[in-house]
mmJSON file of the N, C-alpha and C atoms, coordinates in Angstrom:
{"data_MODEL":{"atom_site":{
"group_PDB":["ATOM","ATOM","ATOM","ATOM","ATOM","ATOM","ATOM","ATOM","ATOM","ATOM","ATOM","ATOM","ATOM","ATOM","ATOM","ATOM","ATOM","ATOM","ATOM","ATOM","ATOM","ATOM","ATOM","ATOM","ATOM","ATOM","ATOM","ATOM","ATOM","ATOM","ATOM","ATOM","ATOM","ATOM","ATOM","ATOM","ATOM","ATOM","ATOM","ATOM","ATOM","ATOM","ATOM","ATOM","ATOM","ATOM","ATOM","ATOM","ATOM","ATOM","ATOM","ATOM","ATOM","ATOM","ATOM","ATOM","ATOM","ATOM","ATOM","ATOM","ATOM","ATOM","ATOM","ATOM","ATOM","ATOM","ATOM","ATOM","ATOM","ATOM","ATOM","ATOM","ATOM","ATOM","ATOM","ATOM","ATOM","ATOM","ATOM","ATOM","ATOM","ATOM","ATOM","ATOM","ATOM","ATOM","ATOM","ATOM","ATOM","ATOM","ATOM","ATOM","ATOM","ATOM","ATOM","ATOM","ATOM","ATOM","ATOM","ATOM","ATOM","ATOM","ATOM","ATOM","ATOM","ATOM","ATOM","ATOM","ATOM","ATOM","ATOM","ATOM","ATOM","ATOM","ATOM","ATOM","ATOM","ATOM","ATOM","ATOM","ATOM","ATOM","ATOM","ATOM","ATOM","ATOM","ATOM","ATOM","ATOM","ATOM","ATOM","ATOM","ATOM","ATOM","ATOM","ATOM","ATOM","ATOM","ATOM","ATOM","ATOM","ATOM","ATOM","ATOM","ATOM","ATOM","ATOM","ATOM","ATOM","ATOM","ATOM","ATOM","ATOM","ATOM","ATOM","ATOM","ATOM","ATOM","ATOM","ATOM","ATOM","ATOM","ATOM","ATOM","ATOM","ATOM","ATOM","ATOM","ATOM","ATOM","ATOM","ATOM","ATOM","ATOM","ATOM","ATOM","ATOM","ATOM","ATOM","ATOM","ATOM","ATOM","ATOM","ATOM","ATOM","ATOM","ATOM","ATOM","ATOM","ATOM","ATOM","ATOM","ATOM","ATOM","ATOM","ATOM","ATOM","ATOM","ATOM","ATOM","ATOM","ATOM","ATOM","ATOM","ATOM","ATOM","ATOM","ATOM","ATOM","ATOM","ATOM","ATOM","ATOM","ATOM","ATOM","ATOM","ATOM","ATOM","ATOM","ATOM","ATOM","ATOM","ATOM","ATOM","ATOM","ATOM","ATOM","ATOM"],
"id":[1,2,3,4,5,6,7,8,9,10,11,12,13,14,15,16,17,18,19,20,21,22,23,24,25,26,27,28,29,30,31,32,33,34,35,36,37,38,39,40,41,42,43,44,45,46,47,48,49,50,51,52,53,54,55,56,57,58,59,60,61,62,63,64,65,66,67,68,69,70,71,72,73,74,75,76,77,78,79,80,81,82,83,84,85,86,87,88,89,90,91,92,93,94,95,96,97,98,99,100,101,102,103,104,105,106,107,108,109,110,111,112,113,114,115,116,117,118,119,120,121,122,123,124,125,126,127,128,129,130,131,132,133,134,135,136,137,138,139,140,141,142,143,144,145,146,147,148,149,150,151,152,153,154,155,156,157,158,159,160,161,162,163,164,165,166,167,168,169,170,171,172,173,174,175,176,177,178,179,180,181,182,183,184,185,186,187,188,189,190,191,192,193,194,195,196,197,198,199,200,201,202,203,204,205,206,207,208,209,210,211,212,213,214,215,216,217,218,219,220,221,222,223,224,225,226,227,228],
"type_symbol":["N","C","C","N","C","C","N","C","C","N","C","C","N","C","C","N","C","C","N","C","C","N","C","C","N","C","C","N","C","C","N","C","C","N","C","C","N","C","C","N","C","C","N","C","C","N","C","C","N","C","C","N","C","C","N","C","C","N","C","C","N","C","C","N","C","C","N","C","C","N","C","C","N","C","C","N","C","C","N","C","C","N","C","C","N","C","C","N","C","C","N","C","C","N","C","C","N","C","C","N","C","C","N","C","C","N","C","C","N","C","C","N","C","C","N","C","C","N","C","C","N","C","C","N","C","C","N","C","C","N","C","C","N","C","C","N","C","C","N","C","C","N","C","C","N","C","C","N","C","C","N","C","C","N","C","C","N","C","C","N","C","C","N","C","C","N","C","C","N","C","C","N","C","C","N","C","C","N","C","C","N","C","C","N","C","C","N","C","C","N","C","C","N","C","C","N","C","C","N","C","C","N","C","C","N","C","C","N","C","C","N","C","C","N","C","C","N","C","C","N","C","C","N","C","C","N","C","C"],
"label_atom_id":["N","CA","C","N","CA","C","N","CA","C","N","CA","C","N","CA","C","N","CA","C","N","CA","C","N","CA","C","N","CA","C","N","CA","C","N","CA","C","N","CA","C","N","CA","C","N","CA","C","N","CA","C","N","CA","C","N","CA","C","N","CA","C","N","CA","C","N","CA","C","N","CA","C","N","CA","C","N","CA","C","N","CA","C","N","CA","C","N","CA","C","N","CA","C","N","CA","C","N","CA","C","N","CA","C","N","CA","C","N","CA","C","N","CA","C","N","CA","C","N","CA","C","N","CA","C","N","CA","C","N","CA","C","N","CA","C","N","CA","C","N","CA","C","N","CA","C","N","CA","C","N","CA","C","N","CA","C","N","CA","C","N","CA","C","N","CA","C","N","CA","C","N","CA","C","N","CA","C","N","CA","C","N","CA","C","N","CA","C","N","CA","C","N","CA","C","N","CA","C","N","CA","C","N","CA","C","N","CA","C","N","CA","C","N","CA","C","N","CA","C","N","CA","C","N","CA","C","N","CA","C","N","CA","C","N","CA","C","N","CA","C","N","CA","C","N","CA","C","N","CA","C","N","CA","C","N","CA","C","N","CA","C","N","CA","C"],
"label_alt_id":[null,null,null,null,null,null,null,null,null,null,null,null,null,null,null,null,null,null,null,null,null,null,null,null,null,null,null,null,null,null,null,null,null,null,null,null,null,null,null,null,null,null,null,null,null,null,null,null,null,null,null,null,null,null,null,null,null,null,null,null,null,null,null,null,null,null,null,null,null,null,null,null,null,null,null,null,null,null,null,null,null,null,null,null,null,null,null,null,null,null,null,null,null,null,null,null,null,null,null,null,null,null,null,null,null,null,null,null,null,null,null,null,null,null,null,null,null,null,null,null,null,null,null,null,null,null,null,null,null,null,null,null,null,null,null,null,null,null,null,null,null,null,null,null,null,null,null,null,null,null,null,null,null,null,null,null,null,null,null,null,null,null,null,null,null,null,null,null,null,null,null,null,null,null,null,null,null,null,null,null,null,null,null,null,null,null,null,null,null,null,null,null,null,null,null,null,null,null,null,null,null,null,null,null,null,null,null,null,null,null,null,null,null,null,null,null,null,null,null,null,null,null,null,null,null,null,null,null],
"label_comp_id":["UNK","UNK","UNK","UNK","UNK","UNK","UNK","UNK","UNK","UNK","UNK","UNK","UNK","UNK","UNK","UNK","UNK","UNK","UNK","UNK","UNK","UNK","UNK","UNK","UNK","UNK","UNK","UNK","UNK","UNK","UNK","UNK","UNK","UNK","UNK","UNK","UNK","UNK","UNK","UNK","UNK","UNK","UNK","UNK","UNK","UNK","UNK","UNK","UNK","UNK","UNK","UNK","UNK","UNK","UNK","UNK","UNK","UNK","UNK","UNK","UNK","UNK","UNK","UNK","UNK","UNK","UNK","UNK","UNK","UNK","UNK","UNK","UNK","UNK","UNK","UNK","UNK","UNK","UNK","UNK","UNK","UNK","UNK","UNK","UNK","UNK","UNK","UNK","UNK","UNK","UNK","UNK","UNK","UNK","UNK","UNK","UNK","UNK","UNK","UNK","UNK","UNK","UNK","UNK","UNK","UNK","UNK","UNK","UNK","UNK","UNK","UNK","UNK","UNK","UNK","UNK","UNK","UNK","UNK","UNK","UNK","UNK","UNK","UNK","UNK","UNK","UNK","UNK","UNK","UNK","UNK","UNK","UNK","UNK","UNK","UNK","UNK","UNK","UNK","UNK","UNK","UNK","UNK","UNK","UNK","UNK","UNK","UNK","UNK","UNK","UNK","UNK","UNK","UNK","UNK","UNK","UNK","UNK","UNK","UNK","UNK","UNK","UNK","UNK","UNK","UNK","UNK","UNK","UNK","UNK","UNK","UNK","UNK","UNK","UNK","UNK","UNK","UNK","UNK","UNK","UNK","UNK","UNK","UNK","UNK","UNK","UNK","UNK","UNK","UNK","UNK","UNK","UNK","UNK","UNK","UNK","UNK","UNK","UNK","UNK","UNK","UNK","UNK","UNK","UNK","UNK","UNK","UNK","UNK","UNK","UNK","UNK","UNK","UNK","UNK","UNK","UNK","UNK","UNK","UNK","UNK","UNK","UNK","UNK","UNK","UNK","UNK","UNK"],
"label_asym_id":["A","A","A","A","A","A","A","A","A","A","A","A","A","A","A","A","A","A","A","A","A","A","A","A","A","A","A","A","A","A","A","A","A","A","A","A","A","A","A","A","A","A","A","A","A","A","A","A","A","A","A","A","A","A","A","A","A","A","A","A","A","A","A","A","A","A","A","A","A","A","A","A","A","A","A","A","A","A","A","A","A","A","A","A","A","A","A","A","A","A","A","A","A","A","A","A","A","A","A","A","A","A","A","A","A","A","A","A","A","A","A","A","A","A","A","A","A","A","A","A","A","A","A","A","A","A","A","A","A","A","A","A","A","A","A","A","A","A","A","A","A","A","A","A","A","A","A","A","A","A","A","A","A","A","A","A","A","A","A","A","A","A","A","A","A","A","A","A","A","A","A","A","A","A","A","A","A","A","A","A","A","A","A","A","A","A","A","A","A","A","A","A","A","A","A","A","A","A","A","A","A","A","A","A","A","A","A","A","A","A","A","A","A","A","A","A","A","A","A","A","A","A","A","A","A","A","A","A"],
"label_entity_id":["1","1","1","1","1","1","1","1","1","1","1","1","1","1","1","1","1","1","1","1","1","1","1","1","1","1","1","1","1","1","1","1","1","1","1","1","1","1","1","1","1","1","1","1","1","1","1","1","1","1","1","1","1","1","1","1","1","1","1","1","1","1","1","1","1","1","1","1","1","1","1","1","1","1","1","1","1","1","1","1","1","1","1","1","1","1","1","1","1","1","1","1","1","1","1","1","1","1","1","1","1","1","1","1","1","1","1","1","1","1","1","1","1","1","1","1","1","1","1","1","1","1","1","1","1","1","1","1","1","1","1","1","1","1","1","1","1","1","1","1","1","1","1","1","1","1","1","1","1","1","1","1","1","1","1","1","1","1","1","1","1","1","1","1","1","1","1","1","1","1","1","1","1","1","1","1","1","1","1","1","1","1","1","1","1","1","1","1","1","1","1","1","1","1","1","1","1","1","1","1","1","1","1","1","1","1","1","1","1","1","1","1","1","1","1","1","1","1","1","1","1","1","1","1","1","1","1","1"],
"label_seq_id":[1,1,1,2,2,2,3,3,3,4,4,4,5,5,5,6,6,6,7,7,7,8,8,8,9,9,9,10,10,10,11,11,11,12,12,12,13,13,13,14,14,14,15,15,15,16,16,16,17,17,17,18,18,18,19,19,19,20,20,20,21,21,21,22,22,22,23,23,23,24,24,24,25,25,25,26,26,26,27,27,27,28,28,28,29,29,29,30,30,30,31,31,31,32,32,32,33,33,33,34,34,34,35,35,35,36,36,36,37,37,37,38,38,38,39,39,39,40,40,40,41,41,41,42,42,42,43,43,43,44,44,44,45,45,45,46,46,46,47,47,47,48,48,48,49,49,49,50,50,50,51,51,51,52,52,52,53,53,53,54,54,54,55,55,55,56,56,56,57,57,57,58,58,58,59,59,59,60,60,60,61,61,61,62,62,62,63,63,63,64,64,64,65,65,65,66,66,66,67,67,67,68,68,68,69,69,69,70,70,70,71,71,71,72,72,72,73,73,73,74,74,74,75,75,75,76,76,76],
"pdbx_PDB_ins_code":[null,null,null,null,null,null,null,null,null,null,null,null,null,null,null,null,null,null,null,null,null,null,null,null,null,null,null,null,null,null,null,null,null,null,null,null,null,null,null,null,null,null,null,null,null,null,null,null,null,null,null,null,null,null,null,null,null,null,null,null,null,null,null,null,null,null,null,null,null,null,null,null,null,null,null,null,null,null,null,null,null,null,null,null,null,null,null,null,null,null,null,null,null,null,null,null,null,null,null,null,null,null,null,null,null,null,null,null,null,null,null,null,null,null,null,null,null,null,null,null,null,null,null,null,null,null,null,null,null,null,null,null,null,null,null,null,null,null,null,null,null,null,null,null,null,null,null,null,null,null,null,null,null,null,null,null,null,null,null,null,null,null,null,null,null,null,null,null,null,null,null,null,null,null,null,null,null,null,null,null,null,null,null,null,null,null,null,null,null,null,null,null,null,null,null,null,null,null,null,null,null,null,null,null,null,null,null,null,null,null,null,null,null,null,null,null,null,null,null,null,null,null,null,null,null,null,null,null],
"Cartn_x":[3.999,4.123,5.305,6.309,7.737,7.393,6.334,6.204,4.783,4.255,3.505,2.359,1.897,0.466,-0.166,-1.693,-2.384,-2.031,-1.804,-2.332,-3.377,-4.247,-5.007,-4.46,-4.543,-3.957,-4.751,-4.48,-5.331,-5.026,-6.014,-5.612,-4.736,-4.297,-3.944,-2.301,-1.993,-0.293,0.273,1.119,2.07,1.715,0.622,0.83,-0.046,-0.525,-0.63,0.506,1.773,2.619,3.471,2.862,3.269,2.23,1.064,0.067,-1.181,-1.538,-2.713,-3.6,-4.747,-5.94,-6.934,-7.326,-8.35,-7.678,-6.031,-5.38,-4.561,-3.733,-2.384,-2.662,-4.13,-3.952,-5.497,-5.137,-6.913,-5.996,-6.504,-6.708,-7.828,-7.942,-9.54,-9.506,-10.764,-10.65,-10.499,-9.297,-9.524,-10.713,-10.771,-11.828,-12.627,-13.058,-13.952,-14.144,-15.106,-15.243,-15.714,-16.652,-17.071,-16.314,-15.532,-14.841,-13.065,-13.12,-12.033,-12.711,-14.075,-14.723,-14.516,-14.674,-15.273,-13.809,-12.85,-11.353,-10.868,-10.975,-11.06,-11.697,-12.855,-13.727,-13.599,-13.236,-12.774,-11.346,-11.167,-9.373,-9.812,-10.667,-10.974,-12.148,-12.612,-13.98,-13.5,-12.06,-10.986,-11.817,-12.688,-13.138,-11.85,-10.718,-9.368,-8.728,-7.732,-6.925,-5.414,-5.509,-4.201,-2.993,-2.847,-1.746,-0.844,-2.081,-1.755,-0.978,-1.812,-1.288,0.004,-0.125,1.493,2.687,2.511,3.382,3.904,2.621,3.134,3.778,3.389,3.484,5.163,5.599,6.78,8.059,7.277,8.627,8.671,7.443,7.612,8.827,8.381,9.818,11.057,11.003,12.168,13.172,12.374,12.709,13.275,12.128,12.569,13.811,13.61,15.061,16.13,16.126,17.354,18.598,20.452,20.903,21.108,21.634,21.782,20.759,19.245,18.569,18.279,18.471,18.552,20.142,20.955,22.177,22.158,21.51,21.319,19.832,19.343,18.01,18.979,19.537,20.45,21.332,21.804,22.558,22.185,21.069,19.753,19.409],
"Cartn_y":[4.615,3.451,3.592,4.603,4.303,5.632,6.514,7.035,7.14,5.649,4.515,5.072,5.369,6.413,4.81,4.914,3.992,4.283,3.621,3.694,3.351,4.4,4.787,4.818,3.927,4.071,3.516,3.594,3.249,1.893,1.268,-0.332,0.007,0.866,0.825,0.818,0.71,1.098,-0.228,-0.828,-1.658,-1.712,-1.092,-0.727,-2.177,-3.209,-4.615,-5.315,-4.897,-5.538,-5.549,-4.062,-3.453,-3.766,-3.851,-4.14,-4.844,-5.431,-6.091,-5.362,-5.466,-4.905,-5.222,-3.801,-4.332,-4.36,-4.817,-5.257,-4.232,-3.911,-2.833,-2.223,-1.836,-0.266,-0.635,0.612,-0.053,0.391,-0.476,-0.234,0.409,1.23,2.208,2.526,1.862,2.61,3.928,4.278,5.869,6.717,7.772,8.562,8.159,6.742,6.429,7.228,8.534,8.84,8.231,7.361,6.49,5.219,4.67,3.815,4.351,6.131,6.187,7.048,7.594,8.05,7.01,5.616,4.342,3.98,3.998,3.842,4.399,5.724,7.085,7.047,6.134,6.428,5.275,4.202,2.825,3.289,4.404,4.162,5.279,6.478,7.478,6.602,5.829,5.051,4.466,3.543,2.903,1.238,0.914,-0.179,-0.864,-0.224,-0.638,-0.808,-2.107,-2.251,-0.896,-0.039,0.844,-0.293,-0.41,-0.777,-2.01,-2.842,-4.1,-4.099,-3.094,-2.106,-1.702,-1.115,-0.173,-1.22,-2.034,-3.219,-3.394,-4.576,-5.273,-3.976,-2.459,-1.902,-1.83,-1.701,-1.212,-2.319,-3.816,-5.005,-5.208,-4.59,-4.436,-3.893,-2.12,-1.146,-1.828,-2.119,-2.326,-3.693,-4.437,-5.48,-5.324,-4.662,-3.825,-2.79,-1.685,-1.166,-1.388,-2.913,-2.926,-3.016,-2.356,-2.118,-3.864,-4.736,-5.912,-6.187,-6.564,-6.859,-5.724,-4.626,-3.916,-3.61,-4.498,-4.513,-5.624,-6.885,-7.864,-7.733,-6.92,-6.642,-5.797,-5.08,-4.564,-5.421,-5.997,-7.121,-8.376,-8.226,-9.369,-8.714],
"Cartn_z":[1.837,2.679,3.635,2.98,4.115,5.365,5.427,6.097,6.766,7.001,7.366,6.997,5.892,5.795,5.163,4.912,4.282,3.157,1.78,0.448,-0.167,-0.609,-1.708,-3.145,-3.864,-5.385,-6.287,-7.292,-8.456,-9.182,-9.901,-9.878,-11.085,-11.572,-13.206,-13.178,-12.01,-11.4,-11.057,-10.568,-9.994,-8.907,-8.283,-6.877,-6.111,-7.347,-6.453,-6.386,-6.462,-6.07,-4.981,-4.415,-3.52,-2.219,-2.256,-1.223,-1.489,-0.033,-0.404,-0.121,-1.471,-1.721,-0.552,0.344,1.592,2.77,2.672,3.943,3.977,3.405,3.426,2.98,1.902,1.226,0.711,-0.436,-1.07,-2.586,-3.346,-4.856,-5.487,-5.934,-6.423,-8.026,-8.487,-10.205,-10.362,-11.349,-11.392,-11.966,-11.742,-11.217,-11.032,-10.027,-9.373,-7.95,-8.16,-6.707,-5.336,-5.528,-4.627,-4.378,-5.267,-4.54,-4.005,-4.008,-3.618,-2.092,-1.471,-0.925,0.275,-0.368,0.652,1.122,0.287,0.578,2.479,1.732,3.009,3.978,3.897,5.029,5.715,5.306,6.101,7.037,6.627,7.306,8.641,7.796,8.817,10.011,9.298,10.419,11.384,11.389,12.283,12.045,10.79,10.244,9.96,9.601,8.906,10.062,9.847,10.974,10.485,10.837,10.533,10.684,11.966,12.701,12.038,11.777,11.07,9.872,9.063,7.523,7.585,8.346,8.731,8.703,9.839,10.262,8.919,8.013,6.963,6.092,5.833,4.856,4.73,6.333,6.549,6.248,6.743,6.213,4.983,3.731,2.203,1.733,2.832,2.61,2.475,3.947,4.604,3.679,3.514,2.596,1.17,0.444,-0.661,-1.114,0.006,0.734,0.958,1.096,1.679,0.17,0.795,-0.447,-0.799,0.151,-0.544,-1.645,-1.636,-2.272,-3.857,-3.617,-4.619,-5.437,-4.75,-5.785,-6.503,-5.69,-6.381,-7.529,-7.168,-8.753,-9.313,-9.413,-10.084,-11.422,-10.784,-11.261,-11.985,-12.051,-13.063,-14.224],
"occupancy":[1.0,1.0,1.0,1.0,1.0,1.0,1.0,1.0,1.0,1.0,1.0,1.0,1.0,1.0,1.0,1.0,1.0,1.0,1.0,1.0,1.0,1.0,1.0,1.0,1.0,1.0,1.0,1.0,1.0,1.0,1.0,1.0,1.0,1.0,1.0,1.0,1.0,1.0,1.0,1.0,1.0,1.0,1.0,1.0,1.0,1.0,1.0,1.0,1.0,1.0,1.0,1.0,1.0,1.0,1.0,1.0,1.0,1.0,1.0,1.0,1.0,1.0,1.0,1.0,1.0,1.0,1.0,1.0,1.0,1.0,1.0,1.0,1.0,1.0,1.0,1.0,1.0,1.0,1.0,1.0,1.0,1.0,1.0,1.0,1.0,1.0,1.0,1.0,1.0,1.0,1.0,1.0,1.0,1.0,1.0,1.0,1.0,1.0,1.0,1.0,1.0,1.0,1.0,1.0,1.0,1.0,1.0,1.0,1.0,1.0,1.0,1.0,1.0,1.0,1.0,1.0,1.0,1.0,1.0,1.0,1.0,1.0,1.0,1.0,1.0,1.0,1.0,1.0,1.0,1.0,1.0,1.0,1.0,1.0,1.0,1.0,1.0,1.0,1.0,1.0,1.0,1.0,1.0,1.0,1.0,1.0,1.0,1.0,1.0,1.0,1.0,1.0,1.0,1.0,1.0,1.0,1.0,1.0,1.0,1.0,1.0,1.0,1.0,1.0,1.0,1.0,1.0,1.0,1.0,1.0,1.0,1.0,1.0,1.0,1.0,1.0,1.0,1.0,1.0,1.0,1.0,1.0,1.0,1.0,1.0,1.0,1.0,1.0,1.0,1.0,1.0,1.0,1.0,1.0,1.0,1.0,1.0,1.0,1.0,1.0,1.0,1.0,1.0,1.0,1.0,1.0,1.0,1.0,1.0,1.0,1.0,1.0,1.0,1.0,1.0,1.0,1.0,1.0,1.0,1.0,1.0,1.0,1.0,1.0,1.0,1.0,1.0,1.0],
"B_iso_or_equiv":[0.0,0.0,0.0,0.0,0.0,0.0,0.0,0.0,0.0,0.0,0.0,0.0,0.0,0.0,0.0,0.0,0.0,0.0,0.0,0.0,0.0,0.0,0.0,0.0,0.0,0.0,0.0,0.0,0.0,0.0,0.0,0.0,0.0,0.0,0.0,0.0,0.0,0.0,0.0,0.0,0.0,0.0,0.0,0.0,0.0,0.0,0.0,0.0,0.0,0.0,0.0,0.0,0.0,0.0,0.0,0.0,0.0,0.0,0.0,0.0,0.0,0.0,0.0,0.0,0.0,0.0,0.0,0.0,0.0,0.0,0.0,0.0,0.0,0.0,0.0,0.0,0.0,0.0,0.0,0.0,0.0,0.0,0.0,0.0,0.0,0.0,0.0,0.0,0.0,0.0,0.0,0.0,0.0,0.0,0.0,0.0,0.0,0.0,0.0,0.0,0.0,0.0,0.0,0.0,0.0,0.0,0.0,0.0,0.0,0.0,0.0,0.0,0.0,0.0,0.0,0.0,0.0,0.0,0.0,0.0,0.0,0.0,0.0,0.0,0.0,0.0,0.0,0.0,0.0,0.0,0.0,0.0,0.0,0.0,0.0,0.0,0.0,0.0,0.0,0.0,0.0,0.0,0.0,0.0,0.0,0.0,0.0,0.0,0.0,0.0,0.0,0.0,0.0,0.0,0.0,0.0,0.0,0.0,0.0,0.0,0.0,0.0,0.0,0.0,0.0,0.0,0.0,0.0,0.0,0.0,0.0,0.0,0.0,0.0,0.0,0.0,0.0,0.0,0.0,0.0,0.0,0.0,0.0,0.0,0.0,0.0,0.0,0.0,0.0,0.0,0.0,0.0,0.0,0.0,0.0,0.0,0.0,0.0,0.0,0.0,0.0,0.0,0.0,0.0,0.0,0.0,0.0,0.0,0.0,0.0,0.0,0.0,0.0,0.0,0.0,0.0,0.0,0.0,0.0,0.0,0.0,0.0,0.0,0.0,0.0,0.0,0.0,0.0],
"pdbx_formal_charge":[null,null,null,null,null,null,null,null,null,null,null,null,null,null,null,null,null,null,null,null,null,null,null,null,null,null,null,null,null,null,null,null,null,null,null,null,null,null,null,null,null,null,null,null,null,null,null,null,null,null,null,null,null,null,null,null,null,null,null,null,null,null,null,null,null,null,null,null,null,null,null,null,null,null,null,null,null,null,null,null,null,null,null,null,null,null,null,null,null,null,null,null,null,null,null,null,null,null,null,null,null,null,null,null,null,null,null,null,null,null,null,null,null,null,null,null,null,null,null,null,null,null,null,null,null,null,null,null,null,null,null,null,null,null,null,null,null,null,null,null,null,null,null,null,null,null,null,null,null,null,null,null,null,null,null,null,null,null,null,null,null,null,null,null,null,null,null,null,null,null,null,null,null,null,null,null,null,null,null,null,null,null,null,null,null,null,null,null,null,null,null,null,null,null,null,null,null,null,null,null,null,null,null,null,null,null,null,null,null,null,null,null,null,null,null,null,null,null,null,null,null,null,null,null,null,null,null,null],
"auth_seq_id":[1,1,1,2,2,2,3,3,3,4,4,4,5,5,5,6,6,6,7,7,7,8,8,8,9,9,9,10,10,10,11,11,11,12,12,12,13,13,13,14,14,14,15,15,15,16,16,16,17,17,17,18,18,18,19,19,19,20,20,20,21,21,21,22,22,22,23,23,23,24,24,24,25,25,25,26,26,26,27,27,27,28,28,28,29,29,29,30,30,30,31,31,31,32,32,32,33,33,33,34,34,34,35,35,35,36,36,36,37,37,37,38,38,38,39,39,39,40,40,40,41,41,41,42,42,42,43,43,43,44,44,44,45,45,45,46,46,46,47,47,47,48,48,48,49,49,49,50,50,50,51,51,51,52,52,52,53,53,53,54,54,54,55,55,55,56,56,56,57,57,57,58,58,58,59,59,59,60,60,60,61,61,61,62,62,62,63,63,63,64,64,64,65,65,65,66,66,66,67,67,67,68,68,68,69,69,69,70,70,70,71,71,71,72,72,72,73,73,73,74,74,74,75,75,75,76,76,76],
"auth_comp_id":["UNK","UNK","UNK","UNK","UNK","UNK","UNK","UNK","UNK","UNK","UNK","UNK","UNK","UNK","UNK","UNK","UNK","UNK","UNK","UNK","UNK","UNK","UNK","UNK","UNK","UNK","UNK","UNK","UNK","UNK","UNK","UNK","UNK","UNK","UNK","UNK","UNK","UNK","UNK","UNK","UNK","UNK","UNK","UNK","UNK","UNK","UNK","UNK","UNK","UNK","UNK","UNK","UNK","UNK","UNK","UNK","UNK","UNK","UNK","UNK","UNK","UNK","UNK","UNK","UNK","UNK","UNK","UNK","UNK","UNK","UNK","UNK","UNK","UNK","UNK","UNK","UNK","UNK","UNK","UNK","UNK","UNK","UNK","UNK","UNK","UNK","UNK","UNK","UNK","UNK","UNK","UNK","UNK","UNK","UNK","UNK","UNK","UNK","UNK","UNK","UNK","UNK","UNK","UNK","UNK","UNK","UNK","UNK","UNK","UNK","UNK","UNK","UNK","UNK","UNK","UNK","UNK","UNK","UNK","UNK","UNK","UNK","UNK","UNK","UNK","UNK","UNK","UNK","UNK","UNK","UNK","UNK","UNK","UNK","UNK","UNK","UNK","UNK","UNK","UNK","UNK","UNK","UNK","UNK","UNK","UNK","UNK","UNK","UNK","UNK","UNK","UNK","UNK","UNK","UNK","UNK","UNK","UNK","UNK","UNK","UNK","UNK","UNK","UNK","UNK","UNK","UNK","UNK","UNK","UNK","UNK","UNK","UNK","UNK","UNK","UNK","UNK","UNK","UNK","UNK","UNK","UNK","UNK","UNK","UNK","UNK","UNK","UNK","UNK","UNK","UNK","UNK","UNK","UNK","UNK","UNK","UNK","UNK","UNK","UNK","UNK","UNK","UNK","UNK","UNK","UNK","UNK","UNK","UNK","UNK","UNK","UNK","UNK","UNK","UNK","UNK","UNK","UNK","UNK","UNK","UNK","UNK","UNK","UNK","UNK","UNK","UNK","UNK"],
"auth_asym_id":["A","A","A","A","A","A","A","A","A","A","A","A","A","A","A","A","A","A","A","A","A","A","A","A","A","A","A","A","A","A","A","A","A","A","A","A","A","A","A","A","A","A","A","A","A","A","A","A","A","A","A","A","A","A","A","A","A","A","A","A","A","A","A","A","A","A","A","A","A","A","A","A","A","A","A","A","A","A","A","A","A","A","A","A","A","A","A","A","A","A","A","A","A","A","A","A","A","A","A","A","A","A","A","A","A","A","A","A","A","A","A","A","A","A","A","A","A","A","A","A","A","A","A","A","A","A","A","A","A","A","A","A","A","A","A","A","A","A","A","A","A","A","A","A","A","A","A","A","A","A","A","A","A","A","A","A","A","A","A","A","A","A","A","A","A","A","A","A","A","A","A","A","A","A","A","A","A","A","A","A","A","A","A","A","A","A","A","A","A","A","A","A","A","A","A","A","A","A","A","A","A","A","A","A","A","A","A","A","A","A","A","A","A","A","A","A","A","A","A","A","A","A","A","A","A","A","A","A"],
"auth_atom_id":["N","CA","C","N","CA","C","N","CA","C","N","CA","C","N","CA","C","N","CA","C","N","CA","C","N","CA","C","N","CA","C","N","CA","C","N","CA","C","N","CA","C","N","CA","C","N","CA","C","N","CA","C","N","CA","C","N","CA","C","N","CA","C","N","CA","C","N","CA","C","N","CA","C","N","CA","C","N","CA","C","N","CA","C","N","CA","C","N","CA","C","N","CA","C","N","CA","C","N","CA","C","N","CA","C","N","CA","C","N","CA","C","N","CA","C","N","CA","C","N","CA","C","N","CA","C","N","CA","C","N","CA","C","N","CA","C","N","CA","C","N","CA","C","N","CA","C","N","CA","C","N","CA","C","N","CA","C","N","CA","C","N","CA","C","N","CA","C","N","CA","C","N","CA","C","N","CA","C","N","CA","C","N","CA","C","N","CA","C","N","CA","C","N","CA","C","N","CA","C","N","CA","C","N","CA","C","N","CA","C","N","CA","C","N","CA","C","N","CA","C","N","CA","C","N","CA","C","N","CA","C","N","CA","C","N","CA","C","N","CA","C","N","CA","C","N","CA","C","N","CA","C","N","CA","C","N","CA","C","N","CA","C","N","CA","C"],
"pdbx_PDB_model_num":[1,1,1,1,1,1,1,1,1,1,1,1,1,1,1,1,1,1,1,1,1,1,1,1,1,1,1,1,1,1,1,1,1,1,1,1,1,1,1,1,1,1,1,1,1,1,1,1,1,1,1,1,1,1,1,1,1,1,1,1,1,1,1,1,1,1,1,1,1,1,1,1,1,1,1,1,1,1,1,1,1,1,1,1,1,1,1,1,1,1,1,1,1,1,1,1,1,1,1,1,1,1,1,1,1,1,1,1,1,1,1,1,1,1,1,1,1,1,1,1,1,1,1,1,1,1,1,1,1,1,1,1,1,1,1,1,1,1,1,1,1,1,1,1,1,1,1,1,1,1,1,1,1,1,1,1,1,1,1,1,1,1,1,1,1,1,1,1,1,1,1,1,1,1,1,1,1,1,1,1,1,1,1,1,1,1,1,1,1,1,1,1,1,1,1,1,1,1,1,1,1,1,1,1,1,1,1,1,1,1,1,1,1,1,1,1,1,1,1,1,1,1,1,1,1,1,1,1]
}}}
């Protein structure tokens, strides 16, 4: 995500906390080949808004990132 690519990940991770399913990334059952096939091909088809993805993916980072907010999770 911090080097604005789409995410493809698997639902079995944290990684819905990180993006929305459909909008910012895709969530895919693991070794589901076809729903990680359909993932790929929405982003390669330009069906997916990239741009939109990227945007939000990057104020997650950036937000997440930042040291204030991670000294203060630190500190909890």
């Amino acid at each position: 995500m911090a080097m604005v690519a789409i995410p493809i990940q698997t639902c079995t991770s944290c990684a819905d906390e990180w993006l929305l399913d459909g909008e910012t990334g895709f969530l895919v059952k693991p070794n589901d080949i076809e729903s990680i096939k359909a993932a790929v091909m929405r982003v390669v088809n330009s069906s997916f808004d990239c741009e939109h993805a990227r945007s939000k993916n990057y104020k997650v980072i950036e937000s997440r990132y930042d040291p204030i907010n991670l000294s203060a999770m630190a500190s909890t």
